[in-house]
N, C-alpha and C positions, 0 to 999 in steps of 0.2 A: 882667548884665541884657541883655535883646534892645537890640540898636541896630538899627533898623528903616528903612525909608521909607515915613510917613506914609500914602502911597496904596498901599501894595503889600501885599496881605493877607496874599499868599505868604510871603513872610516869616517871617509866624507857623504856616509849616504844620508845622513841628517840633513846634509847641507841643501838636499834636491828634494827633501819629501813633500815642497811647495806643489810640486812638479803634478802629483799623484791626483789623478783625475781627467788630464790635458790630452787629449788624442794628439795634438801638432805640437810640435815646440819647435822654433828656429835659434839657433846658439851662433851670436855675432866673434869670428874667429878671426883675428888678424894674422895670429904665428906667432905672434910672441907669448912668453912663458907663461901667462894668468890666463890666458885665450886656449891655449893648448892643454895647458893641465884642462881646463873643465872639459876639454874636447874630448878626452881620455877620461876623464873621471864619470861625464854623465854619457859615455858609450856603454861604460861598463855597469855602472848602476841600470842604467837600463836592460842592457842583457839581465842582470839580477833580477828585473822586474817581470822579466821573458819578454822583454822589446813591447811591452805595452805600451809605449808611445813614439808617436814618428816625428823621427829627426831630421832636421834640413839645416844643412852650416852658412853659414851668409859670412862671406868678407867683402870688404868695401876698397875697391882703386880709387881712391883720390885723384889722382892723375896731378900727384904732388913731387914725386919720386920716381925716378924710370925705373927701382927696384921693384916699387910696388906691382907692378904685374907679375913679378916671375914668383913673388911671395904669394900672391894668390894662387898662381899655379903650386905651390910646393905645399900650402893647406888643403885643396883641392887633390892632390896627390894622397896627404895623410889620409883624408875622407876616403879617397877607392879603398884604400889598404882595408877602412874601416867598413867599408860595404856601406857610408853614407851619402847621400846627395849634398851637395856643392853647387854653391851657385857663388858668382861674381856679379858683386853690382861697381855699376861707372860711375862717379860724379864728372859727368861732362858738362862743357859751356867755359866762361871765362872765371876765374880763381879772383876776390879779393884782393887787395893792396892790403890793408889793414885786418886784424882782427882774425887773421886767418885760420886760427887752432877753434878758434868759437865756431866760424862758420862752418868749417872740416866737419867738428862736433856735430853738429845740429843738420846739413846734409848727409851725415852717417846713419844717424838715426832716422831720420826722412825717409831714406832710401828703402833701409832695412825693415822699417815700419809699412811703408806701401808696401813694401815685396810681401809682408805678414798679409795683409787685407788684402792684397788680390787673389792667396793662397788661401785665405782662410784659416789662419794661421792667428791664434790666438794671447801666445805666450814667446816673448824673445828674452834670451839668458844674454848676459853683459860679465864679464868675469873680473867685475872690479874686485878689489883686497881691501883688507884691515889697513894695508900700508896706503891706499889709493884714499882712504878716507883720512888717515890721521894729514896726507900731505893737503887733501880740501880744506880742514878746518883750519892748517895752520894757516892756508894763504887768505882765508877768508878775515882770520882775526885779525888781520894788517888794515882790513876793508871796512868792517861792522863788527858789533854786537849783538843783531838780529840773530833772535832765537830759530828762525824756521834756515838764516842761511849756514848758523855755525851747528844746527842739525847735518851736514855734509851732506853724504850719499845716504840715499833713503835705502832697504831692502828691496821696495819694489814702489813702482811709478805708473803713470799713462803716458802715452807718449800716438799721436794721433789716432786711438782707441784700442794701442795694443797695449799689454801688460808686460813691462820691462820689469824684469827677475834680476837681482844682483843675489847668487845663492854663495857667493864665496867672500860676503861682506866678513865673517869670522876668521877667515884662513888667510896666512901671511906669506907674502911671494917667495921667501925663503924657503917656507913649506910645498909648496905648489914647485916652485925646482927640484927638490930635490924629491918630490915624486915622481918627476917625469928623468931622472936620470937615474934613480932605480931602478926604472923599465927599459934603459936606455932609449930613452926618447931625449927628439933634441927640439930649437926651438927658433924663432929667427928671433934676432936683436937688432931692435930699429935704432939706427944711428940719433935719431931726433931725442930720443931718450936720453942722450949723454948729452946734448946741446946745452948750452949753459945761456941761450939766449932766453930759455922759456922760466919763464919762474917756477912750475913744476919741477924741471929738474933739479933746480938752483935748493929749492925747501929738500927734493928728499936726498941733496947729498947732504944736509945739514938736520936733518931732521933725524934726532936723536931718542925720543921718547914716544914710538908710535902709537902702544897700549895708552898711555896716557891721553892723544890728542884723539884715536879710536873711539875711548871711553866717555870723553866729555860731549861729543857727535851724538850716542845712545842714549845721553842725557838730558841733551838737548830734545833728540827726534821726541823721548816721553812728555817731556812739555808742553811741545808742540800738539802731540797727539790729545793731550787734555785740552788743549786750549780750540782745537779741531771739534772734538765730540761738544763740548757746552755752543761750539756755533753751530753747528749741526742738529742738536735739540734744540737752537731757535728757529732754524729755519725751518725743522720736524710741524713747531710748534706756532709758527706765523704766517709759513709761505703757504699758498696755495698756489698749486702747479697744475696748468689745464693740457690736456692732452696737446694742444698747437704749441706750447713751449712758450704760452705767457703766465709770469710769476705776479702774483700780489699779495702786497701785504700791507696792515694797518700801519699810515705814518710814525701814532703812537709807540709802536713797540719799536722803534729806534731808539728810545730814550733807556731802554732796560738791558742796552751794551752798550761796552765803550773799550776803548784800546785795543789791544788784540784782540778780542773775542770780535768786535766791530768787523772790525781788518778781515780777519777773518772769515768772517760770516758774506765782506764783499766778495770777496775770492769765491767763496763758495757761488755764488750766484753767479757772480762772470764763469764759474766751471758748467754749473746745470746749463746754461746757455748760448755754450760751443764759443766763447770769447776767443777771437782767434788770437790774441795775446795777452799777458800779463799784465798792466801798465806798473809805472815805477810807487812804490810807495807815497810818494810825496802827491799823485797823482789819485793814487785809491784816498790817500785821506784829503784832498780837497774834495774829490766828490761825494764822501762822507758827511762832509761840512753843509755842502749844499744840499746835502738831501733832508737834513735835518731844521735848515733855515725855510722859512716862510715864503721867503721869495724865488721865482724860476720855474718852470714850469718844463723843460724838456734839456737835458744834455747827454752824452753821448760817452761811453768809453770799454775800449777794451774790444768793438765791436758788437757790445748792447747799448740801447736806447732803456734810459731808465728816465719817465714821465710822471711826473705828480698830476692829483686828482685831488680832491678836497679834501677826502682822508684816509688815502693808501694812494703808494708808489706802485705800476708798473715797470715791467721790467720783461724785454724780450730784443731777439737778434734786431741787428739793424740791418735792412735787406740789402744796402748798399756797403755792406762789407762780407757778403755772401760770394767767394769765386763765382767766377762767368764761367769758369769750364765745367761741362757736365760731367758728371760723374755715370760712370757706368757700370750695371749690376754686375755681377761677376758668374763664372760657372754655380756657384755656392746657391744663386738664386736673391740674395740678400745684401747689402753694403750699409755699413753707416755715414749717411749724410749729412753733411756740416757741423758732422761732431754731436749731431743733436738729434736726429732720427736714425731706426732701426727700419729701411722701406727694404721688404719682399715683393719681389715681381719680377719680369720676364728677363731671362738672361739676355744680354746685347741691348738692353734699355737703359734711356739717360734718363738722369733726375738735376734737375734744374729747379732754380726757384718761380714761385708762381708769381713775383710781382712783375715778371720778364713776358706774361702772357693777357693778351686784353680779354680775350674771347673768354677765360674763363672768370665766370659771374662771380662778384667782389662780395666776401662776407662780411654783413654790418654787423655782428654780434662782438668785433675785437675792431682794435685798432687798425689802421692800416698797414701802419709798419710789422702786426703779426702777421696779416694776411698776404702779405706780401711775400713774405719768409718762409712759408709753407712750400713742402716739394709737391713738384711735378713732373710725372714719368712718361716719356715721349720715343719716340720710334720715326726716326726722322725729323720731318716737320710737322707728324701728327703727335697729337695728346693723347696716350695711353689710359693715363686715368691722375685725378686730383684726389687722395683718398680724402684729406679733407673740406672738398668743395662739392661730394658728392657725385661725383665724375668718374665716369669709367668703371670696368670691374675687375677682379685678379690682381691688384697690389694693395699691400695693406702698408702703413705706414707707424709706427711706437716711438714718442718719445720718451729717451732713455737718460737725458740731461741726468735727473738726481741718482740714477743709477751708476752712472760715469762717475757724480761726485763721492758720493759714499764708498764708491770700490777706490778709487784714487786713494783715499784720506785711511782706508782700512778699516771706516768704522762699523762698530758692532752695534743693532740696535738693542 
């Protein structure tokens, strides 16, 4: 853990030198005390840097709390003082019955992610703690013994093609207080936090040996990451990946993994191929099972189609798990599409998939369901251009699937 002094920000500049390179960063700010120290601590490192990168603070209204606006306004407020931009995003519509802290989660991140992609915005900082991981790992070992989930909080993630930073994974909320009451800075305190309904709260008023449950987290994520790179030199070393985002590889070399490395290695495919979700273990190892068995010729999961041939599996999007809503380029000139393309072209232009359009000519050289999956960029009700159907001119389209997986996973070739 950082041993620090209180008033000295510098200190923490190790903690941000991830940072160094990033023209944009967006810093997820609620107002409470781990939100706010980084609010201050990566204001002032940047000054340090001579403000060589531009900062935008994001908080999120749940529309959970009728406090929660006025706290956006009083983060908003810290930003003027700091001379930073503030933005407030909504979660509007109707709130869950069940499960509500998961879905909060995961609309938070949503939000604050499209807010990054429409800005162009690359890098979003999260101001988890040392304390925030040892209370994950405790409440996970009540659940599993899976390596990748008593790994905790990772340093850094994906999360709909941005790169979420946790840089105050080593710094302890005790610490991060009592920096910001050095400077006399104050902080809000969400009531939900003392709730004794949430099992987070319940572990950290009980949670007695943080360094300890911290430490078994970084020793786990190492594991993990070994067990990541040997699936990643198979896939290095079997998949072939064509520029349309269909994967193959020989049947055989199924047989030269097994267990996690297996597991693993499916993850990694459902990642190269914009899976729009994880499915549960029990679920990746039946399809496992089956792709290794003789029998079956096409099933489905996770939002890829993985097809057997006589002696290699394909593997690409299933076009019928592709959003219907078009996506739209951005001022930027570029957006990434369905998780799986990098398409450049005309600002105010939608991209839709191609299996939504007759008129354009069907390629026989792949499967259907990859040609189908392929974007196309439209202006209205006219067709801008197919880049890979040979259509139209001025957008170029890069699949970036293994590049998505290898930066997620952190590995080094």
């Amino acid at each position: 853990m950082l041993a620090v002094k209180p008033t000295d920000s510098s200190q923490f500049d190790s903690c941000f030198s991830g940072l160094e390179g990033f023209d944009r960063v967006a810093l997820a700010v609620s107002g409470g005390s781990d939100s706010t120290a980084m609010l201050y601590l990566v204001q002032q490192w940047n000054a340090r840097q001579n403000y060589k990168t531009a900062l935008t603070v994001l908080s999120v209204d749940h529309g959970l709390r009728a406090e929660a606006a006025n706290e956006c306004m009083q983060v908003a407020a810290w930003c003027k003082a700091l001379k930073l931009p503030h933005v407030t995003l909504k979660w509007l519509g109707e709130k869950p019955v069940s499960g509500l802290q998961a879905k909060a989660r995961q609309v938070r991140y949503d939000l604050m992610t499209e807010w990054c992609l429409a800005h162009n915005v690359t890098v979003l900082l999260t101001a988890h703690t040392a304390d925030d991981q040892a209370e994950t790992v405790v409440m996970r070992r009540t659940r599993t013994s899976s390596l990748k989930s008593l790994a905790g909080i990772w340093p850094s993630r994906d999360w709909n093609g941005v790169r979420v930073m946790r840089p105050l994974l080593s710094a302890r909320r005790k610490e991060l207080r009592d920096f910001l009451l050095a400077q006399n800075s104050t902080w809000i305190d969400d009531p939900s936090n003392s709730d004794q309904r949430y099992e987070r709260v319940r572990v950290r008023a009980e949670l007695a040996d943080n360094a300890s449950a911290a430490n078994s987290a970084m020793e786990a994520q190492q594991l993990v990451a070994a067990v990541r790179d040997m699936a990643a030199h198979w896939i290095e070393a079997h998949v072939n990946i064509s520029e349309l985002g269909l994967l193959c590889f020989p049947r055989d070399a199924l047989a030269t993994i097994e267990g996690e490395v297996a597991d693993e290695v499916l993850v990694g495919l459902l990642q190269i191929n914009g899976a729009s979700y994880f499915p549960e273990l029990k679920q990746r190892q039946s399809l496992l099972s089956w792709l290794q068995d003789e029998n079956g010729a096409r099933r489905t999961l996770g939002g890829l189609v993985f097809a057997k041939r006589r002696d290699e599996i394909l593997v690409a999007r299933e076009p019928g798990r592709i959003s219907m809503l078009p996506v739209t380029i951005p001022l930027s000139g570029e957006v990434i599409w369905d998780g799986r393309f990098l398409v450049k072209g005309p600002v105010g232009a939608v991209i839709e998939a191609a299996g939504k359009f007759r008129e354009i000519p069907r390629r026989h050289d792949v499967p259907a369901f990859v040609d189908g999956g392929l974007p196309v960029v439209c202006r209205g009700k006219a067709i801008l251009a197919a880049p890979f159907h040979s259509v139209g001119d001025g957008v170029t389209a890069e699949f970036i699937g293994l590049k998505h997986m290898l930066r997620t996973w952190n590995y080094k070739h």
